[in-house]
MDAnalysis code that builds the backbone (N, CA, C; Angstrom):
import MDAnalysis as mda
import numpy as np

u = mda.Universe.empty(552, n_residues=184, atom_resindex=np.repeat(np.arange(184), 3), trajectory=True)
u.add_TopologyAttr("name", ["N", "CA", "C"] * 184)
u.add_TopologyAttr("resid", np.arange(1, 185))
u.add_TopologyAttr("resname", ["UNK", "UNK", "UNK", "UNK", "UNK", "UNK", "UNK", "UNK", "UNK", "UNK", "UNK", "UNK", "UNK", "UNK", "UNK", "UNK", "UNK", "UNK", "UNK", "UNK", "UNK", "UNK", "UNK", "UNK", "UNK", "UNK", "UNK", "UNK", "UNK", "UNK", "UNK", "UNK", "UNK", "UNK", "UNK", "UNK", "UNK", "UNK", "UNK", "UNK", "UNK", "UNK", "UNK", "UNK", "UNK", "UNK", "UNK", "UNK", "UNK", "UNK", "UNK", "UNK", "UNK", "UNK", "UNK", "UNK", "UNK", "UNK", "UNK", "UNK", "UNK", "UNK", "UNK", "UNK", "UNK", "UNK", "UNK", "UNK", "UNK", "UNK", "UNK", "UNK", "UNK", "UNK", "UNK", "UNK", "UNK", "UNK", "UNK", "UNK", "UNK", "UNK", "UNK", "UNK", "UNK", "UNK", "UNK", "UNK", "UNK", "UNK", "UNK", "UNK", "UNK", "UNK", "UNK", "UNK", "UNK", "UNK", "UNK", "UNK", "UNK", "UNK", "UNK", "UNK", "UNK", "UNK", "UNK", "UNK", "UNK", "UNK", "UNK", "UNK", "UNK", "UNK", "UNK", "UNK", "UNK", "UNK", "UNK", "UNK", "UNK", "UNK", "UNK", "UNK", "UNK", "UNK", "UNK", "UNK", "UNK", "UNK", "UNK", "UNK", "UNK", "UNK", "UNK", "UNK", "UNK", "UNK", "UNK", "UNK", "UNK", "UNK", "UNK", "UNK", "UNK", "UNK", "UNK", "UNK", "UNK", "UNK", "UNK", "UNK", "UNK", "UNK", "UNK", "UNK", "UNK", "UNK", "UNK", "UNK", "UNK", "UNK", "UNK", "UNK", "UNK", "UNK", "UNK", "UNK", "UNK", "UNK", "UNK", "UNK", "UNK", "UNK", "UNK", "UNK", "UNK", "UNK", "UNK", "UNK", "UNK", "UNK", "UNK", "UNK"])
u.atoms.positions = np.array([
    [-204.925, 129.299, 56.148],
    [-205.527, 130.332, 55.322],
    [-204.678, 131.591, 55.460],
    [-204.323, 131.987, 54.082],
    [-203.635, 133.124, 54.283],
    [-204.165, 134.557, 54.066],
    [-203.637, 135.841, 54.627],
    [-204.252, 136.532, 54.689],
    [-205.328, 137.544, 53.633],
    [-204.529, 137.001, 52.701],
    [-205.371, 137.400, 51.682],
    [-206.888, 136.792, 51.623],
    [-206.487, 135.614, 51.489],
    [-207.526, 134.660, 51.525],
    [-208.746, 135.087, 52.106],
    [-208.326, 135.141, 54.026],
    [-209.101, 135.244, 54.922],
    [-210.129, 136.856, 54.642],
    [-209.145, 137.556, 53.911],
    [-209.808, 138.738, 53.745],
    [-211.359, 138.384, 52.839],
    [-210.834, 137.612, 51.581],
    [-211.920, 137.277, 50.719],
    [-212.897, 137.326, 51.682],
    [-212.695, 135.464, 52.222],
    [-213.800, 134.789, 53.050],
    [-214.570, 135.703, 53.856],
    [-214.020, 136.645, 54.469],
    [-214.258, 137.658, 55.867],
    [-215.160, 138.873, 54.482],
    [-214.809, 138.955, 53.583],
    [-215.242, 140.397, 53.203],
    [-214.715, 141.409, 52.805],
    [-214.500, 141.829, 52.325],
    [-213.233, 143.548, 52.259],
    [-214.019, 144.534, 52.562],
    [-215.264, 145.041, 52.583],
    [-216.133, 145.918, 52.956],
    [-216.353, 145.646, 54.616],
    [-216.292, 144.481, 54.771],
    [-216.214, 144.043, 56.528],
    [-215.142, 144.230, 57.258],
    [-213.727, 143.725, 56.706],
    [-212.729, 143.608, 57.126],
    [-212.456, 145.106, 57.044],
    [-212.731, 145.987, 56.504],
    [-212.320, 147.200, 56.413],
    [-212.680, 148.650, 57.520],
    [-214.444, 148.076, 57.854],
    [-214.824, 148.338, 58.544],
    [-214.142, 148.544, 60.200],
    [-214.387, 146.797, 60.148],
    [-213.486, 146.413, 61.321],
    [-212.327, 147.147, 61.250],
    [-211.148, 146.868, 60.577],
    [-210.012, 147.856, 61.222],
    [-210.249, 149.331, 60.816],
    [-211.355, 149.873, 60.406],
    [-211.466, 151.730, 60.725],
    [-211.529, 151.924, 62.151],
    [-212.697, 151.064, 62.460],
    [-213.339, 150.970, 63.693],
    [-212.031, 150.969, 65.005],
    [-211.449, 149.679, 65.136],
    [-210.382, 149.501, 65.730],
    [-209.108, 150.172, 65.373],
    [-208.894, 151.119, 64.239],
    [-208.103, 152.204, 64.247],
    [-208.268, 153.551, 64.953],
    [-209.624, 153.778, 65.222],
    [-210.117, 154.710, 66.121],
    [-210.265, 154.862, 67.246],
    [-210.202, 153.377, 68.315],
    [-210.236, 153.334, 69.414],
    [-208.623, 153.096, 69.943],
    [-207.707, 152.766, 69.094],
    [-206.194, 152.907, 69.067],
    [-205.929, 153.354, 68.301],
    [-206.011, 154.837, 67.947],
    [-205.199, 155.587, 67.062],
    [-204.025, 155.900, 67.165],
    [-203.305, 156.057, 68.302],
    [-201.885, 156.345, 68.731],
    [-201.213, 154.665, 67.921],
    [-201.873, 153.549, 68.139],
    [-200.736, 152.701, 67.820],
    [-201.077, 151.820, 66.470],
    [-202.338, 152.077, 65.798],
    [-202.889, 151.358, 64.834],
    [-203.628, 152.263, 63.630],
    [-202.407, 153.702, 63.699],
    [-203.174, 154.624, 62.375],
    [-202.341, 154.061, 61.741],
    [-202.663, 153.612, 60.524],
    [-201.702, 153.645, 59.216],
    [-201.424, 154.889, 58.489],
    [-202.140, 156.118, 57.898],
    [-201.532, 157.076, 57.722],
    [-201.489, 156.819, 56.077],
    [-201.995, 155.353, 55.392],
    [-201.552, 155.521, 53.836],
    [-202.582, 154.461, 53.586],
    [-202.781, 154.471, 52.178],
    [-203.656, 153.647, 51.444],
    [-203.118, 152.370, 51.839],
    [-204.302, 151.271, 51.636],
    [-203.507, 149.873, 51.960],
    [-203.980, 149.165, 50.853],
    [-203.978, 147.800, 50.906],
    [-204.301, 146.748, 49.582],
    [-205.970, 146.788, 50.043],
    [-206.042, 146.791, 50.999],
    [-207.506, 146.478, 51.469],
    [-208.376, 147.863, 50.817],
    [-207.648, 148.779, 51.255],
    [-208.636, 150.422, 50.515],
    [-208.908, 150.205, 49.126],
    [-207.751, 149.790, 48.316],
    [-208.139, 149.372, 47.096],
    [-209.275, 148.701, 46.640],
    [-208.746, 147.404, 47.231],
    [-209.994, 146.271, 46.823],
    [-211.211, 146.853, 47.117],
    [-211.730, 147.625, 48.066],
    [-212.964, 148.424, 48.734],
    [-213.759, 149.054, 47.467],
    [-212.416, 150.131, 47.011],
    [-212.830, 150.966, 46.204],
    [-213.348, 150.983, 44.889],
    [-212.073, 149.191, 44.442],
    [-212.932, 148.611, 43.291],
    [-213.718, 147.838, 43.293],
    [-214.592, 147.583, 44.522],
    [-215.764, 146.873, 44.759],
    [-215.463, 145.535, 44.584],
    [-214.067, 145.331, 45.095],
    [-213.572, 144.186, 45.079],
    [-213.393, 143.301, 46.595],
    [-215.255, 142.764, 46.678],
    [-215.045, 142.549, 47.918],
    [-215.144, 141.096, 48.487],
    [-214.325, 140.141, 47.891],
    [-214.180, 139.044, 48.131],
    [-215.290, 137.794, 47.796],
    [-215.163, 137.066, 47.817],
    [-216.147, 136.044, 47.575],
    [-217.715, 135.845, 47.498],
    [-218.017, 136.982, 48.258],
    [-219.417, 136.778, 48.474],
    [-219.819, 137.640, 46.578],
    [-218.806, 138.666, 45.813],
    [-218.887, 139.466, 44.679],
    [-217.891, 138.592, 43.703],
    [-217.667, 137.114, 43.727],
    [-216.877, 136.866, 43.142],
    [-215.239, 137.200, 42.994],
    [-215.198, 138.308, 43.583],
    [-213.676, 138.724, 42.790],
    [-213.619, 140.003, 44.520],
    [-212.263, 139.337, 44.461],
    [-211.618, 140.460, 46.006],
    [-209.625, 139.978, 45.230],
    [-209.486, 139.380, 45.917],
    [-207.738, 139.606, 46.164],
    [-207.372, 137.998, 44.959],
    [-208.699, 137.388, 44.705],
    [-208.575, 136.201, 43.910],
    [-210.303, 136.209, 43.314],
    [-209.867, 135.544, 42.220],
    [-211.598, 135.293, 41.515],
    [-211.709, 133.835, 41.882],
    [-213.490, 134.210, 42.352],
    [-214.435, 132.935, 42.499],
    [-215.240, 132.074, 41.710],
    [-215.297, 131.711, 41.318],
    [-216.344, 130.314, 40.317],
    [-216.254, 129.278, 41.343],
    [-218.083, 128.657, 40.552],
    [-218.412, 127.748, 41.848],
    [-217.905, 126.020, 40.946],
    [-217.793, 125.464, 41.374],
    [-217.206, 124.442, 41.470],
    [-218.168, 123.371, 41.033],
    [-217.792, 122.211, 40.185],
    [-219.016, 121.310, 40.381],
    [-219.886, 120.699, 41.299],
    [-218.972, 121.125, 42.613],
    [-219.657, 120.160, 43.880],
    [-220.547, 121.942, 44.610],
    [-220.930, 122.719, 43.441],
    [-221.306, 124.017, 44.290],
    [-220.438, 125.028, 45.398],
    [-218.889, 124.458, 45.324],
    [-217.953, 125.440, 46.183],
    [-217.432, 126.411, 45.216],
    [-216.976, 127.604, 46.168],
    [-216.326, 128.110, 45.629],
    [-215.244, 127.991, 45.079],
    [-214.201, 128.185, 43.897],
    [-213.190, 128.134, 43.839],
    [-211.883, 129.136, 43.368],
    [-211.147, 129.130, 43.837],
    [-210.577, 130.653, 43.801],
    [-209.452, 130.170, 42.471],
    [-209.214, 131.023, 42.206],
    [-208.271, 131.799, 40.706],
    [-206.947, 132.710, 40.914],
    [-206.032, 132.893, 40.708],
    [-205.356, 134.445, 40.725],
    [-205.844, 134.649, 39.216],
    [-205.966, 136.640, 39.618],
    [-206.386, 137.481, 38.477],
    [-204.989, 137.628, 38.223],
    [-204.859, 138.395, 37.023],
    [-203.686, 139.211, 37.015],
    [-203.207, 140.628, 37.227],
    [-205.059, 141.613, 37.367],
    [-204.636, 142.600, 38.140],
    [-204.981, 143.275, 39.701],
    [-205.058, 141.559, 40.260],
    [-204.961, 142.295, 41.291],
    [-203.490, 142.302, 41.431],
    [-202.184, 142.032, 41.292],
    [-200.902, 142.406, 41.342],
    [-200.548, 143.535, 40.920],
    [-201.356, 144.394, 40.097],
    [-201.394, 145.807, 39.827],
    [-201.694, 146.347, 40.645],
    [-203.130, 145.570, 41.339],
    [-204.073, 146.685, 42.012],
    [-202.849, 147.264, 43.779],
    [-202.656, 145.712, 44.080],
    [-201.884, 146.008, 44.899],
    [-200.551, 147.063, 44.793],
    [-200.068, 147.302, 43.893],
    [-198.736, 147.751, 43.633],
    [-198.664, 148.870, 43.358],
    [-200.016, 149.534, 43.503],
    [-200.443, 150.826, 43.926],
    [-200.602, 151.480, 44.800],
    [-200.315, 150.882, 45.922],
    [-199.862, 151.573, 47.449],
    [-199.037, 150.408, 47.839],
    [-198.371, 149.697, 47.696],
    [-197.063, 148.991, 48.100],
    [-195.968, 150.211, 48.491],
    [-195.564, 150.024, 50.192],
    [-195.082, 150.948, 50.656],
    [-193.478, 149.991, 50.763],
    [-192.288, 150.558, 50.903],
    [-190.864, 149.992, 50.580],
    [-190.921, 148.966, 49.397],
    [-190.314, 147.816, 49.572],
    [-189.730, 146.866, 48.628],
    [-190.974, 146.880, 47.744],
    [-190.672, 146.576, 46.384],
    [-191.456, 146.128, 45.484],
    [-191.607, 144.594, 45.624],
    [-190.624, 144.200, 46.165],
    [-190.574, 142.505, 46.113],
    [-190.598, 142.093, 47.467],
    [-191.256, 140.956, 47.865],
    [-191.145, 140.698, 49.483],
    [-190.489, 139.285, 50.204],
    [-189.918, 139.295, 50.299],
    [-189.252, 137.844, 50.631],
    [-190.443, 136.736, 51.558],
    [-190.764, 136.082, 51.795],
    [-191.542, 135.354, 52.746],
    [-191.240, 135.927, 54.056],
    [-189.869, 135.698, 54.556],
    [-189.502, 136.395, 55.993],
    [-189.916, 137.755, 55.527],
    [-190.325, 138.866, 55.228],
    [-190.704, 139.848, 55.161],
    [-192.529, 139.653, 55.004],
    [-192.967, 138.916, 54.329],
    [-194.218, 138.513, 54.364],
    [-194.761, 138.063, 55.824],
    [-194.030, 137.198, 56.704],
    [-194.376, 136.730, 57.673],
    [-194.362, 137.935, 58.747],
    [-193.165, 138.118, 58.695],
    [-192.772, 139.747, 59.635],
    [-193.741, 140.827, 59.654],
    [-194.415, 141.150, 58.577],
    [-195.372, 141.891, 58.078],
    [-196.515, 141.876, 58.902],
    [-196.698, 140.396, 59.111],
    [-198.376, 140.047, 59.187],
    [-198.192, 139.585, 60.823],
    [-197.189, 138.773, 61.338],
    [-196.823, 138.441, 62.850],
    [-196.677, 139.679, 63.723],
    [-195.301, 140.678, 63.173],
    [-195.083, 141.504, 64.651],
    [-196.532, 142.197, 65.044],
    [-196.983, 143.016, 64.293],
    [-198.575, 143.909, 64.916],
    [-199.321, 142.932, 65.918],
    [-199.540, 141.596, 65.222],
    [-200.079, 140.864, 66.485],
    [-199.166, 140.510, 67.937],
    [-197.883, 140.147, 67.323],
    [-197.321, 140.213, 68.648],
    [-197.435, 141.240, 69.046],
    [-196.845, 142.438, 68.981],
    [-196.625, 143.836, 69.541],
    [-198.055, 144.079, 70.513],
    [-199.532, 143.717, 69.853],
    [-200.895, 143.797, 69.948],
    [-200.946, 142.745, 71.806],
    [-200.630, 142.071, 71.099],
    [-200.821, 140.667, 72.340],
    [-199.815, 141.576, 73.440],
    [-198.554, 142.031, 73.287],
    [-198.419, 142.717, 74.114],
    [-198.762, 143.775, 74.967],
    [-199.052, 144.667, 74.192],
    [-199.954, 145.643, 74.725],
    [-200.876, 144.923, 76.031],
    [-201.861, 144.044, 75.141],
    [-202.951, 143.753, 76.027],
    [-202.455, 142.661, 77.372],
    [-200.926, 142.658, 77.699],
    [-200.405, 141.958, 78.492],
    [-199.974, 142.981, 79.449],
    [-199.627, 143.939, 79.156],
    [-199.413, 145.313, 79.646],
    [-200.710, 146.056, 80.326],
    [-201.676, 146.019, 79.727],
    [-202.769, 146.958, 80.050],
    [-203.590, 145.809, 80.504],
    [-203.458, 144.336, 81.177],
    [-204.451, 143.883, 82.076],
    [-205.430, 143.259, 81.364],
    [-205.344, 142.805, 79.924],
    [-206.523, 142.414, 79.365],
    [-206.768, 141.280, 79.392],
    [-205.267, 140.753, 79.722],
    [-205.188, 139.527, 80.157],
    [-204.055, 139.185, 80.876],
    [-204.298, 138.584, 82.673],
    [-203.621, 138.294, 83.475],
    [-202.028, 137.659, 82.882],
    [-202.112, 136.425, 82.146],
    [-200.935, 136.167, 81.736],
    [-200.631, 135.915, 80.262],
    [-199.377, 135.396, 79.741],
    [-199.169, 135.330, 78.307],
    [-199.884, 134.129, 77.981],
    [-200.259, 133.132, 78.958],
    [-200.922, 131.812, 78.045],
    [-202.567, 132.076, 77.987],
    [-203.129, 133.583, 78.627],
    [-204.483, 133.661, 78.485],
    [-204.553, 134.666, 77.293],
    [-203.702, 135.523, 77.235],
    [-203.451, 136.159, 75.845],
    [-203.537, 134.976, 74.522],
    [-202.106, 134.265, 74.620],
    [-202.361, 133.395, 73.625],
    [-203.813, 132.414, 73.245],
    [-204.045, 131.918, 73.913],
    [-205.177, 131.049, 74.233],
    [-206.321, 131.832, 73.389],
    [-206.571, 133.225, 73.640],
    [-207.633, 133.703, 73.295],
    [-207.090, 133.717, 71.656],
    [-205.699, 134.565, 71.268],
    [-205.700, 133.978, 69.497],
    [-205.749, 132.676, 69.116],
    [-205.355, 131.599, 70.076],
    [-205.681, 130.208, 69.141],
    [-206.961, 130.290, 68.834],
    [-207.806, 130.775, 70.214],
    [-209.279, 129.782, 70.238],
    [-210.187, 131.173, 69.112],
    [-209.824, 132.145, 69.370],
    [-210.770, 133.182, 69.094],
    [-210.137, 133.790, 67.679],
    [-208.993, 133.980, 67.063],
    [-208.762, 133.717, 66.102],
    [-208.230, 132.842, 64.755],
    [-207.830, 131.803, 65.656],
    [-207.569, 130.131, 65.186],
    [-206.315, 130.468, 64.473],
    [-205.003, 130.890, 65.486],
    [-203.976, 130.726, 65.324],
    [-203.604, 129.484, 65.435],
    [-202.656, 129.191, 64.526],
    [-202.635, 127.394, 64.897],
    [-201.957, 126.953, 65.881],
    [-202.372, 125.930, 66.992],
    [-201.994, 125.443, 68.348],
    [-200.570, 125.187, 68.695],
    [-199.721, 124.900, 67.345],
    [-198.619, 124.394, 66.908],
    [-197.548, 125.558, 67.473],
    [-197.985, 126.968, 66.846],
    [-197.380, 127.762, 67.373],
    [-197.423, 128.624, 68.336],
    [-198.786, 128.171, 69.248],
    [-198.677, 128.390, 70.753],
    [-198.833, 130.180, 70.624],
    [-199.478, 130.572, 70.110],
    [-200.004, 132.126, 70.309],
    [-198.523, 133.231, 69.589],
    [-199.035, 134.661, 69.966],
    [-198.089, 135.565, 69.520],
    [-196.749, 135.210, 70.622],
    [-197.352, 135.408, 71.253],
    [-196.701, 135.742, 72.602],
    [-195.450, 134.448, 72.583],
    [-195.536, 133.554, 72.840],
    [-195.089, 132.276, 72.861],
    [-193.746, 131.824, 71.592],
    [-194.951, 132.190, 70.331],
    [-194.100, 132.217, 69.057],
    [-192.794, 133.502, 68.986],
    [-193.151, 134.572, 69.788],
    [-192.094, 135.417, 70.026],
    [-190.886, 135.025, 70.824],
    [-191.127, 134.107, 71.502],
    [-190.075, 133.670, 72.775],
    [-189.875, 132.819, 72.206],
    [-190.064, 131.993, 71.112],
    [-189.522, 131.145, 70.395],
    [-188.211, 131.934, 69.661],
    [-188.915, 133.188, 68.955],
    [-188.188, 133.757, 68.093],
    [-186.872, 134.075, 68.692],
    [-187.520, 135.037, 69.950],
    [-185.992, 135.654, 70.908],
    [-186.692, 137.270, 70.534],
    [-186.952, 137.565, 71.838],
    [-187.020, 138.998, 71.558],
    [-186.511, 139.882, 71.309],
    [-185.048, 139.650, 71.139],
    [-184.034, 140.323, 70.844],
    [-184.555, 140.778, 68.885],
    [-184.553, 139.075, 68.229],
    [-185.066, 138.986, 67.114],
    [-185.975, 140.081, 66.671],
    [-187.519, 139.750, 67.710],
    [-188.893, 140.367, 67.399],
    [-188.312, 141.791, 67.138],
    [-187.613, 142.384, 68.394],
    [-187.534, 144.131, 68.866],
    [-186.343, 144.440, 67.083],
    [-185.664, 143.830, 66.688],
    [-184.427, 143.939, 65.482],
    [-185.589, 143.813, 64.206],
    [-186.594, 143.261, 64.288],
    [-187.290, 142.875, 63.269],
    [-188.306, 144.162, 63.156],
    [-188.746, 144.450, 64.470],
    [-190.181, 145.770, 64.452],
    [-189.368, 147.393, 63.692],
    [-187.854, 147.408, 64.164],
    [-186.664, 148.635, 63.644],
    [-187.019, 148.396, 62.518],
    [-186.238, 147.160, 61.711],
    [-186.500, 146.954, 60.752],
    [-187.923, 147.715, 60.001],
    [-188.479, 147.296, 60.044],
    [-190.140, 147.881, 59.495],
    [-190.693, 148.901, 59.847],
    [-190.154, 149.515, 61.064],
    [-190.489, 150.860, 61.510],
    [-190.908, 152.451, 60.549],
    [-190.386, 152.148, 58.835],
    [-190.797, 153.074, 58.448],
    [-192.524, 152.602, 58.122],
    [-193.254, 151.445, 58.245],
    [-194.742, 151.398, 57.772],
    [-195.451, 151.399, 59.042],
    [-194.851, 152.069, 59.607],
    [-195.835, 152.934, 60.705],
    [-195.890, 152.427, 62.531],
    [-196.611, 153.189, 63.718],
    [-197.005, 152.689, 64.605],
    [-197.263, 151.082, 64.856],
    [-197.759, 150.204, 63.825],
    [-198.008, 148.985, 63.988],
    [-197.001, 148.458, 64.683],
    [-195.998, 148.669, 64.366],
    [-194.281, 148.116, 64.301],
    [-193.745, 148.574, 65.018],
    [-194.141, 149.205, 65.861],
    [-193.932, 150.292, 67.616],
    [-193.733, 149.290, 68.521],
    [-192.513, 148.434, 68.515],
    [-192.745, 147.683, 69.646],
    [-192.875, 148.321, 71.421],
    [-193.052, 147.739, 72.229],
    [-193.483, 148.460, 73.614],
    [-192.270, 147.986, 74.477],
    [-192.371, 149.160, 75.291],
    [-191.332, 149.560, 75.831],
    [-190.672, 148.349, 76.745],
    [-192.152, 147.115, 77.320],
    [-191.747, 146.273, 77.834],
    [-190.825, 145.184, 77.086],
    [-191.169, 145.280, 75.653],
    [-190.969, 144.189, 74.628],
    [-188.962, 145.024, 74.628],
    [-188.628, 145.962, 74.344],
    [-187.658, 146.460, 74.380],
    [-186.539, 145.988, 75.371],
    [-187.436, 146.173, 77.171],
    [-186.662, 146.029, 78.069],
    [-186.056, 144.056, 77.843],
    [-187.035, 143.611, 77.520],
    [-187.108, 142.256, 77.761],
    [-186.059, 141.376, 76.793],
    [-186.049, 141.880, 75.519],
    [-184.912, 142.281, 74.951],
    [-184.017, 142.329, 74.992],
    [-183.624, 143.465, 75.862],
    [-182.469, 143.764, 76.262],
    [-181.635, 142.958, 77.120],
    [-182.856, 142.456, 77.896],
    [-181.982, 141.366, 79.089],
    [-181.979, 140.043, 78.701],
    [-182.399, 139.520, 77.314],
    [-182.485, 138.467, 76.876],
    [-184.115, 137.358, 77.930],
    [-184.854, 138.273, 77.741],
    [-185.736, 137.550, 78.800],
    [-187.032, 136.966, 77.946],
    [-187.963, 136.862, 78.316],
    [-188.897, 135.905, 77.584],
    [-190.380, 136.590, 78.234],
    [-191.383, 136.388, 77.481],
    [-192.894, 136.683, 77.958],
    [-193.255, 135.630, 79.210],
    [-192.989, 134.466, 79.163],
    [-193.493, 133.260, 79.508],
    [-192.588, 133.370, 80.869],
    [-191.600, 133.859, 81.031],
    [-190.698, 133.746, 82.710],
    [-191.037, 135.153, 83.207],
    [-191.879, 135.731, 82.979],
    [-192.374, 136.791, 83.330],
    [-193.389, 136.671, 84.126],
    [-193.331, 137.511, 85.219],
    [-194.538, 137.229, 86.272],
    [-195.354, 138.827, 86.364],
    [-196.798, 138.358, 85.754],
    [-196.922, 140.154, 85.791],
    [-198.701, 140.274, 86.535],
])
């Protein structure tokens, strides 16, 4: 499920909530500072599935499911706070939506929230149903090469704090080292 998607299913009046909420208790690393696709959809009461119409339109199905549609303006709606490229490559799509959680999973590897990187990960498979395949943020980063992650967060650094990688993620980086050979 992609993120759009999940937004439907989840809500846009919910999902929105949720990250005000959790923008306030990390404001130093999770203000955005600009309209997003999500403020939109909010504003045009475009709040996902449960209203028919969020980021895709709903009609129910003969078997009583929902079934989703692309509109054609929500590609407008979005392209009204689309911050850099007008166009996004997939690796820019993925990059987008991965580093904040990695960067995130870090943090909370840093600040004790969780003893190690496989109890970090563990908690996004199980608690946000990252798929098992790719073994959490944390994991999927040391796949990547942190060298990669830290070249990738520069990269994106003008759409804000999200993309702040941490200072540990930097050092680790630097020495070509990994989350997972880390003893913390």
């Amino acid at each position: 499920m992609g993120p759009a998607y999940l937004n439907d299913v989840v809500g846009m009046d919910t999902g929105k909530h949720v990250f005000d909420v959790i923008s306030r208790g990390y404001s130093g690393r999770m203000s955005i500072g600009f309209k997003t696709a999500l403020d939109v959809m909010v504003e045009n009461k475009r709040f996902g599935q449960k209203t028919g119409l969020g980021f895709y339109k709903y009609e129910v199905d003969p078997k009583g499911r929902p079934k989703r549609s692309v509109t054609a303006d929500t590609e407008t709606l979005i392209a009204s706070v689309r911050k850099g490229k007008t166009t996004l490559s997939d690796q820019d799509i993925v990059e987008r939506c991965m580093l904040p959680m990695i960067i995130e999973a870090a943090h909370c590897l840093d600040e004790g929230v969780g003893e190690t990187p496989g109890e970090i990960d563990m908690a996004l498979i199980m608690g946000l149903g990252l798929p098992q395949h790719v073994g959490g943020a944390l994991k999927y980063a040391d796949f990547l090469g942190l060298a990669k992650v830290v070249a990738a967060c520069d990269k994106h650094a003008a759409l804000g704090s999200l993309f702040t990688p941490t200072a540990r993620m930097r050092e680790l980086a630097a020495k070509g080292g990994k989350f997972y050979a880390q003893q913390f």
